[in-house]
MINUPA-768160 format. One record per residue (C-alpha): residue in one letter; z, y, x negated. Coordinates in steps of 0.05 Angstrom, whole numbers, plus 5000, padded with zeros to 4 digits. Example, Ala and Ser with C-alpha at 12.3 -4.5 7.8 and 13.67 -1.06 7.14 Angstrom:
<nodes>
A, 5156, 4910, 4754
S, 5143, 4979, 4727
</nodes>
This chain:
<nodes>
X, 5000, 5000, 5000
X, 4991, 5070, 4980
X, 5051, 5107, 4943
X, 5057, 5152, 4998
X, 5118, 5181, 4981
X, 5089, 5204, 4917
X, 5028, 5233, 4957
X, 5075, 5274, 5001
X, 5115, 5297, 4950
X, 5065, 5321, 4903
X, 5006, 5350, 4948
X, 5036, 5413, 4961
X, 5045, 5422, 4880
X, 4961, 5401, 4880
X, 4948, 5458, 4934
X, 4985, 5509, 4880
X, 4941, 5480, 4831
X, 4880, 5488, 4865
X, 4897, 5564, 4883
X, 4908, 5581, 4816
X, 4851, 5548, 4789
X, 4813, 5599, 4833
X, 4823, 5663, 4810
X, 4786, 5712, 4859
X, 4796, 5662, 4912
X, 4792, 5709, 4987
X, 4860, 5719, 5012
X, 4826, 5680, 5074
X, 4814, 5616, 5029
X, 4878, 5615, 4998
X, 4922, 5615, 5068
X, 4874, 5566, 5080
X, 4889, 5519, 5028
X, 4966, 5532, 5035
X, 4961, 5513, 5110
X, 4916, 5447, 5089
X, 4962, 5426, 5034
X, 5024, 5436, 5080
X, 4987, 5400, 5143
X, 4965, 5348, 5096
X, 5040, 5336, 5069
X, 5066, 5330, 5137
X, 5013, 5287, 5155
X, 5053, 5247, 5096
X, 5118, 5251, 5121
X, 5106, 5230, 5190
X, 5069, 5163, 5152
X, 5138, 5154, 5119
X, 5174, 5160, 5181
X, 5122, 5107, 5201
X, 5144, 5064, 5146
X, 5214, 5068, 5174
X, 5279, 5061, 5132
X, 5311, 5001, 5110
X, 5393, 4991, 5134
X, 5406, 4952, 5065
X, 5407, 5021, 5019
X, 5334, 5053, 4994
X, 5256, 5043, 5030
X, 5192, 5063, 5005
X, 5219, 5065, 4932
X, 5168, 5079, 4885
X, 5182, 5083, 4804
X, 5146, 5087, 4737
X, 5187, 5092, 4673
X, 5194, 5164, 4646
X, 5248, 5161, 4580
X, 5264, 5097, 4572
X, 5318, 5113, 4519
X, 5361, 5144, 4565
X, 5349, 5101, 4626
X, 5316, 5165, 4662
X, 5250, 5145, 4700
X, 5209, 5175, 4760
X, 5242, 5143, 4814
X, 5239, 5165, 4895
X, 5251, 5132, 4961
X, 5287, 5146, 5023
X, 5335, 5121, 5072
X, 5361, 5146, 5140
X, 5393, 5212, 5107
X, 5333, 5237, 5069
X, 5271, 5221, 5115
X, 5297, 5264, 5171
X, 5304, 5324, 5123
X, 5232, 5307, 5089
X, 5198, 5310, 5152
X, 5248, 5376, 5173
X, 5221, 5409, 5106
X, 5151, 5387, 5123
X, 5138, 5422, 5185
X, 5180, 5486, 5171
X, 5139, 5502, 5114
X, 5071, 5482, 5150
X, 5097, 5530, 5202
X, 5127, 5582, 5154
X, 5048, 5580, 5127
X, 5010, 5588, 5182
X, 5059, 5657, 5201
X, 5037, 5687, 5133
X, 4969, 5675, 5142
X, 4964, 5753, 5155
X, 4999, 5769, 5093
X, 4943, 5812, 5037
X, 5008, 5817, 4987
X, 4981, 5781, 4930
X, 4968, 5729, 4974
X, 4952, 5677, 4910
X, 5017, 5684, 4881
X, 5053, 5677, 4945
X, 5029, 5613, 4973
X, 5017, 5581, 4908
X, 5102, 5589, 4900
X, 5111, 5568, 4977
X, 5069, 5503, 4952
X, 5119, 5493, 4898
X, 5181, 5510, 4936
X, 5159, 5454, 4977
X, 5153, 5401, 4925
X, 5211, 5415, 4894
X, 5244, 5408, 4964
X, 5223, 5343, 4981
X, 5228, 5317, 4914
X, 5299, 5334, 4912
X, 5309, 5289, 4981
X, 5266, 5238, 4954
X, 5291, 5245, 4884
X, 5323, 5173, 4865
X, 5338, 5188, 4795
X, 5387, 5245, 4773
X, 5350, 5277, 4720
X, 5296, 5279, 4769
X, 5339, 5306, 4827
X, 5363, 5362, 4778
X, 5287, 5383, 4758
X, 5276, 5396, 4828
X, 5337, 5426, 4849
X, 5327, 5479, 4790
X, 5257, 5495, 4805
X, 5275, 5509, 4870
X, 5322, 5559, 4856
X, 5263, 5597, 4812
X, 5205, 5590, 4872
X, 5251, 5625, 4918
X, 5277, 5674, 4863
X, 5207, 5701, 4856
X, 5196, 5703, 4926
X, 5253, 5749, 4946
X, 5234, 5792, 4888
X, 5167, 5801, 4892
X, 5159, 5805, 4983
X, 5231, 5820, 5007
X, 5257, 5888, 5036
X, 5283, 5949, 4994
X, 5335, 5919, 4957
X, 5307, 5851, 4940
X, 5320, 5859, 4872
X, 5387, 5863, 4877
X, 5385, 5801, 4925
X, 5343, 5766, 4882
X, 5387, 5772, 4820
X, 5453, 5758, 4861
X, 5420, 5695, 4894
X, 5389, 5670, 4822
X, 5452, 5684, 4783
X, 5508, 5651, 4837
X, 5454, 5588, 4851
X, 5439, 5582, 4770
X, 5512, 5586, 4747
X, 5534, 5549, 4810
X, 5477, 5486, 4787
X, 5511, 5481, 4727
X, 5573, 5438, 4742
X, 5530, 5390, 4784
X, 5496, 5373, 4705
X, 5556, 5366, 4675
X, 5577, 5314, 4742
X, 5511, 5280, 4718
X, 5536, 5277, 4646
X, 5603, 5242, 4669
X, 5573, 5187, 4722
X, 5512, 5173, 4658
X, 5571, 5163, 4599
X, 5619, 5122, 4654
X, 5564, 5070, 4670
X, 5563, 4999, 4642
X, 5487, 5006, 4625
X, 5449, 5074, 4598
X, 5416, 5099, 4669
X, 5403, 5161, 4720
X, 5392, 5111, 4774
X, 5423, 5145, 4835
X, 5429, 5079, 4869
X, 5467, 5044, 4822
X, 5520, 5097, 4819
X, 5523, 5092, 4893
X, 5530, 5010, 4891
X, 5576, 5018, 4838
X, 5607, 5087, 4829
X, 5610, 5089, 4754
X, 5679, 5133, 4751
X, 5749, 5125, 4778
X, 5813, 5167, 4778
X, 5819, 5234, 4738
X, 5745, 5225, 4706
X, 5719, 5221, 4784
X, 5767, 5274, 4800
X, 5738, 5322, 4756
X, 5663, 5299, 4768
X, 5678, 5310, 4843
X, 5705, 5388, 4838
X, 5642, 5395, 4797
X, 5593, 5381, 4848
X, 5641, 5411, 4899
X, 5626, 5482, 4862
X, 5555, 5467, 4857
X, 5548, 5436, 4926
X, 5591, 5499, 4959
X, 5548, 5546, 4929
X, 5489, 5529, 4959
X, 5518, 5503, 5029
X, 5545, 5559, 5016
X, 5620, 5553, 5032
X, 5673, 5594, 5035
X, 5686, 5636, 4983
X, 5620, 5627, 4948
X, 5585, 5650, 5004
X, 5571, 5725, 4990
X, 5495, 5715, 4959
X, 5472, 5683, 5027
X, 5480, 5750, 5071
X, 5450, 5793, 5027
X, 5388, 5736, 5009
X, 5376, 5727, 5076
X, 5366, 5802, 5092
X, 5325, 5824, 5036
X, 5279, 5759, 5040
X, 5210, 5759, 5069
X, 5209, 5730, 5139
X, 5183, 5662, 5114
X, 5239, 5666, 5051
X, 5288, 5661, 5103
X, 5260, 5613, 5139
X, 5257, 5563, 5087
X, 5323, 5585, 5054
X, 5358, 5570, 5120
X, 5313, 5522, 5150
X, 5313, 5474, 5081
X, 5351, 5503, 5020
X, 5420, 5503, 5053
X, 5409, 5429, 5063
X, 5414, 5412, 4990
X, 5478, 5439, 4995
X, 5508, 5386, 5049
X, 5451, 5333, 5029
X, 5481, 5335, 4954
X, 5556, 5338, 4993
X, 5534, 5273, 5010
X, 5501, 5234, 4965
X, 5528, 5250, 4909
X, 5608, 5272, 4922
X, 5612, 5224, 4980
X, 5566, 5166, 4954
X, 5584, 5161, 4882
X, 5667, 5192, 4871
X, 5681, 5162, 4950
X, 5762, 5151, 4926
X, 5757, 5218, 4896
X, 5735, 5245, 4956
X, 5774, 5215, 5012
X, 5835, 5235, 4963
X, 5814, 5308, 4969
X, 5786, 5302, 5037
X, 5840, 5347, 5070
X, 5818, 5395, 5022
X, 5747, 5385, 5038
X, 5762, 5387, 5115
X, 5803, 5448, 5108
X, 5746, 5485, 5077
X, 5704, 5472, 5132
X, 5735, 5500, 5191
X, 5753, 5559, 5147
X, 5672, 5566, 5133
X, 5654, 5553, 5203
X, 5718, 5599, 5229
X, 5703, 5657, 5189
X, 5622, 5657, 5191
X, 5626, 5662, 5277
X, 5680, 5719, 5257
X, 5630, 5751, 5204
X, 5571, 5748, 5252
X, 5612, 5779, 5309
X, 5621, 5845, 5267
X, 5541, 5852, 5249
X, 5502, 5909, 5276
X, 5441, 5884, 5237
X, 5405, 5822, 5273
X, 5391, 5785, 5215
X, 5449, 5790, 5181
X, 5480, 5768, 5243
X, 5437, 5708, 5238
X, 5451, 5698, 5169
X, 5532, 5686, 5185
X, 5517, 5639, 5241
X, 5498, 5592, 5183
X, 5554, 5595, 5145
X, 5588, 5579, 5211
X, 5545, 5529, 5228
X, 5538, 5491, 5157
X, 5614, 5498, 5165
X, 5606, 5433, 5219
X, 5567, 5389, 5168
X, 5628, 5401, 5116
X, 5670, 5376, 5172
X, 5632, 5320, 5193
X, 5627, 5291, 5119
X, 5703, 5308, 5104
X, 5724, 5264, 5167
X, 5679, 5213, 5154
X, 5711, 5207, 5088
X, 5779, 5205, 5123
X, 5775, 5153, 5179
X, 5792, 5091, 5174
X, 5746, 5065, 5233
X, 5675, 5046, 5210
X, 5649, 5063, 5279
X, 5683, 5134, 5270
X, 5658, 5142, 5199
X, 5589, 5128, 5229
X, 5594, 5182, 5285
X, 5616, 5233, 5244
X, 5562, 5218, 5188
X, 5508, 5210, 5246
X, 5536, 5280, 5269
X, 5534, 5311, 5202
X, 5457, 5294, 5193
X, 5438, 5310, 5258
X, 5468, 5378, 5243
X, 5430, 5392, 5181
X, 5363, 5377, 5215
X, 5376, 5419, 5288
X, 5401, 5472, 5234
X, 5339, 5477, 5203
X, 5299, 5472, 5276
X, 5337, 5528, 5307
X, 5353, 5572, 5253
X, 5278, 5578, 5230
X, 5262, 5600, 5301
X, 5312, 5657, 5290
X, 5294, 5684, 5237
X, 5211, 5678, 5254
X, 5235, 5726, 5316
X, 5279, 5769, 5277
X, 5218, 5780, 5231
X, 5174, 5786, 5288
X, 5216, 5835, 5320
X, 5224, 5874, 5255
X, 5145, 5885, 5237
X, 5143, 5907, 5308
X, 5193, 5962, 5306
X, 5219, 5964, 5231
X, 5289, 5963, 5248
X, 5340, 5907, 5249
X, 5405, 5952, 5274
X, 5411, 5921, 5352
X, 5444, 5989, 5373
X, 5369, 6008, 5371
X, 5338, 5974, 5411
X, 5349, 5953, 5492
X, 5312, 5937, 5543
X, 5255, 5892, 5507
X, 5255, 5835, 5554
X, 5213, 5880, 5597
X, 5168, 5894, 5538
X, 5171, 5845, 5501
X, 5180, 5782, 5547
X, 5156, 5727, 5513
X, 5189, 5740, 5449
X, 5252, 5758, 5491
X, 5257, 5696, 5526
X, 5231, 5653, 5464
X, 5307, 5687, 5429
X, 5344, 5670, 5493
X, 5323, 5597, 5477
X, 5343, 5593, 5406
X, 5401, 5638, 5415
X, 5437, 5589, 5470
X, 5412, 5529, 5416
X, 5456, 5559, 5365
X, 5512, 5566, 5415
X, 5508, 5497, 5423
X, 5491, 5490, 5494
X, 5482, 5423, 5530
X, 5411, 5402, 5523
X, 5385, 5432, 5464
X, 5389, 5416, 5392
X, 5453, 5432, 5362
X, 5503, 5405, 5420
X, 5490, 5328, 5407
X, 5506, 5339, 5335
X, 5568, 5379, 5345
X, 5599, 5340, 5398
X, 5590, 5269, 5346
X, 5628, 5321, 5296
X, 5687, 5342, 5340
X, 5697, 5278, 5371
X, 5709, 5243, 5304
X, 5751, 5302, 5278
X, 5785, 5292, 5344
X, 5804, 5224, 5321
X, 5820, 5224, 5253
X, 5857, 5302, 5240
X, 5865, 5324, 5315
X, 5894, 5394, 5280
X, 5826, 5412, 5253
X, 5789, 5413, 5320
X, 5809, 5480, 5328
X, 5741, 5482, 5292
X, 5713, 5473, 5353
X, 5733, 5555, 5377
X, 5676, 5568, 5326
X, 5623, 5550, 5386
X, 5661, 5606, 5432
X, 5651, 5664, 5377
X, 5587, 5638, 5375
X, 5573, 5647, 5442
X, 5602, 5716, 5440
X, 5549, 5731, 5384
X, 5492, 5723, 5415
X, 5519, 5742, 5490
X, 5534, 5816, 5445
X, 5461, 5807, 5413
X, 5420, 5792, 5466
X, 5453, 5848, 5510
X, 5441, 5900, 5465
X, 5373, 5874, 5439
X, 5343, 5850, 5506
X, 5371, 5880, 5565
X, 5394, 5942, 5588
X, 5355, 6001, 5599
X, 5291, 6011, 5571
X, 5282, 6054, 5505
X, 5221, 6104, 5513
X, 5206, 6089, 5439
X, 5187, 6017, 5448
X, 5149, 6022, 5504
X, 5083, 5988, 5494
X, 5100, 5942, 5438
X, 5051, 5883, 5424
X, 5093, 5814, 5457
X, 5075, 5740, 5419
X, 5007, 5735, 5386
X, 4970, 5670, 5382
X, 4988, 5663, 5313
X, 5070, 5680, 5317
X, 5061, 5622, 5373
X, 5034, 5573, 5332
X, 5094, 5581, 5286
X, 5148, 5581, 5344
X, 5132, 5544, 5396
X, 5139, 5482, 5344
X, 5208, 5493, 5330
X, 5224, 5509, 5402
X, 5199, 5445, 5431
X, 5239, 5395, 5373
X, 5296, 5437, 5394
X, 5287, 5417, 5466
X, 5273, 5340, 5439
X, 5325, 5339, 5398
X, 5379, 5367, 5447
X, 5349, 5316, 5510
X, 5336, 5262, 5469
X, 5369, 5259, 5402
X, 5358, 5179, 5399
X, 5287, 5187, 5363
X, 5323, 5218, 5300
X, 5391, 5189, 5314
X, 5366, 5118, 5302
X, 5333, 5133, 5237
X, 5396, 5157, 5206
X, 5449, 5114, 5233
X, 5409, 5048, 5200
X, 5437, 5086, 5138
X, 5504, 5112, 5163
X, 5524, 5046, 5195
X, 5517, 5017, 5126
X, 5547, 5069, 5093
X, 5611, 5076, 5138
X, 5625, 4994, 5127
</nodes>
């Protein structure tokens, strides 16, 4: 069979190529490209999620030795963890693409880094081999730096430099983790799945390998207190930068959260999982807080994830906790489930923040009032995703954060006072939509262009899975509990 893994991961890195390699390529050609390379890679992901995922640890793996003298090779694969966050990062980028396909901002150097942002994304979900996982993670970090810094808002270099410097420093810990699980196994190797058969480390050596990738992992959730880059990132971003950031960069926070602190130190981190837990609620406590005080509406936005990624800290820290398999599994299953909905309804946020800002060139919601009249399709589109990321009944985010407060319920009954996060929530985007939406009509925004066919093509996407997902979560829920059931045992 074809190593489509490999072709997913590294068509988006051929697109870049191919852009580059044409150097007065029409700013027509190259959107075209990017949108071909990113339908082609999705095209990829949904044959993976063809292949299914195996319940006895790794599918799909694929390897070819890279330094044998280290036991370092090109290995990938995924299980029930990864595949629903390859095939998340494949259609918000695809999506992210075709809304910048009016962009005539160096339009060559744009999409070539979107390309590689999205290799390096789904190589680090795919990544099976640590050295490998690292490479990607890093690269990452300098796609997106350049793309804050060279299309964000006025003070994007600012953003850009807090985001690179927090994110680099932060990465640093996780190598010196990889250092400690490489020296502590039996045989010289960077395969990922042997640590996680046989974590390599125990007591204080796993102690200290676990509050490394704890500061790594926190800073790009981003937790509490290391969360101050993410505001300020978001806002200066491009539109698409903060789709992706949000939609698929967050993740490697809580994906790394869990297969590497939970996977491979698991004693380590059940012994600190109060700790863990605690941290949590305090992230997803004080990110509704933080959003209630915004004026701006994508800064606003910007909080809600904190609050939000807050849940998946939770839902891994319980699972780490209970002693019930069947718990363990829910709170895992939960935890996934809230990484992907994240991405789904988040994206759509920020793609109507953006829209609403290059239609009026203001954020501040005191400005505005009265655009459901104007604006109604757009309007009605944020009603959607705004009671999503409430967690209402029937859309994406309120099957995953029920799983997560029923097992906290269980296990530390104290901590679901978590759950008053969804009732801040609500008050945030009650407050936003008033003052955005209704009211009386401003004068000044009278006439205002509503959804173009082009804005709908990138929406209405992430609308509809957030429907799916909220009605009927089983598609995606039976992909990652193969993997969670086996993990919980």
């Amino acid at each position: 069979m074809p190593p489509i893994v490999s072709i997913t991961l590294f068509l988006p890195l051929a697109g870049a190529l191919a852009i580059l390699a044409w150097p007065k390529a029409p700013a027509r050609a190259v959107h075209g490209i990017g949108i071909a390379a990113a339908a082609g890679t999705l095209i990829g992901a949904l044959a993976m999620w063809g292949r299914g995922v195996s319940a006895a640890g790794f599918a799909q793996v694929e390897q070819i030795e890279w330094i044998p003298s280290i036991g370092a090779a090109y290995r990938v694969g995924v299980d029930g963890i990864s595949l629903p966050l390859v095939l998340l990062t494949a259609v918000l980028f695809l999506l992210a693409f075709v809304y910048a396909a009016n962009l005539r901002q160096q339009p060559r150097a744009f999409v070539a880094l979107g390309l590689l942002l999205e290799t390096a994304a789904i190589g680090t979900f795919t990544a099976l081999d640590a050295i490998l996982f690292y490479v990607f993670f890093e690269v990452s970090l300098v796609s997106m730096y350049f793309m804050i810094a060279g299309w964000g808002h006025e003070e994007r270099q600012r953003a850009a430099l807090m985001f690179f410097l927090y994110t680099l420093l932060g990465s640093l810990p996780l190598l010196l983790a990889i250092l400690g699980l490489y020296l502590g196994s039996p045989e010289p190797s960077f395969d990922m799945r042997a640590w996680i058969a046989d974590p390599p480390l125990a007591g204080a050596a796993a102690t200290w390998a676990l509050v490394a990738m704890l500061i790594t992992f926190a800073v790009k959730i981003p937790a509490i207190p290391v969360h101050t880059w993410l505001p300020a990132a978001h806002v200066q971003a491009p539109t698409v930068g903060s789709v992706i950031l949000a939609g698929v960069m967050l993740k490697f926070g809580t994906y790394g959260l869990v297969r590497f602190a939970l996977q491979m130190t698991p004693d380590a981190f059940r012994d600190a999982g109060l700790i863990i837990l605690a941290l949590g609620v305090v992230s997803a406590l004080y990110g509704a807080f933080a959003a209630l005080a915004q004026t701006d509406l994508k800064r606003l936005v910007a909080y809600t994830s904190i609050n939000h990624m807050g849940y998946v800290i939770v839902g891994v820290a319980v699972a780490a906790l209970a002693l019930d398999p069947g718990v363990r599994a829910i709170a895992l299953d939960g935890a996934v489930l809230q990484m992907v909905s994240h991405g789904l309804v988040t994206g759509a946020l920020f793609f109507l923040v953006g829209m609403l800002q290059d239609r009026t060139h203001t954020r501040e919601m005191g400005e505005f009032g009265g655009l459901l009249k104007t604006v109604p399709a757009l309007g009605w589109s944020f009603v959607l995703a705004a009671f999503a990321s409430l967690g209402l009944p029937g859309l994406a985010h309120f099957p995953a954060e029920f799983q997560v407060f029923l097992a906290t319920l269980r296990v530390e009954p104290v901590a679901v006072i978590v759950v008053l996060g969804i009732a801040i929530t609500a008050g945030v985007y009650l407050k936003a939509l008033r003052e955005t939406f209704l009211g009386e009509d401003r004068p000044r925004w009278q006439g205002l262009p509503d959804l173009s066919l082009r804005e709908w093509l990138a929406l209405a996407p992430l609308l509809a899975l957030t429907v799916a997902v909220g009605v009927a979560p089983s598609w995606l829920l039976d992909v990652i509990h193969r993997t969670t059931a086996a993990l919980a045992l």
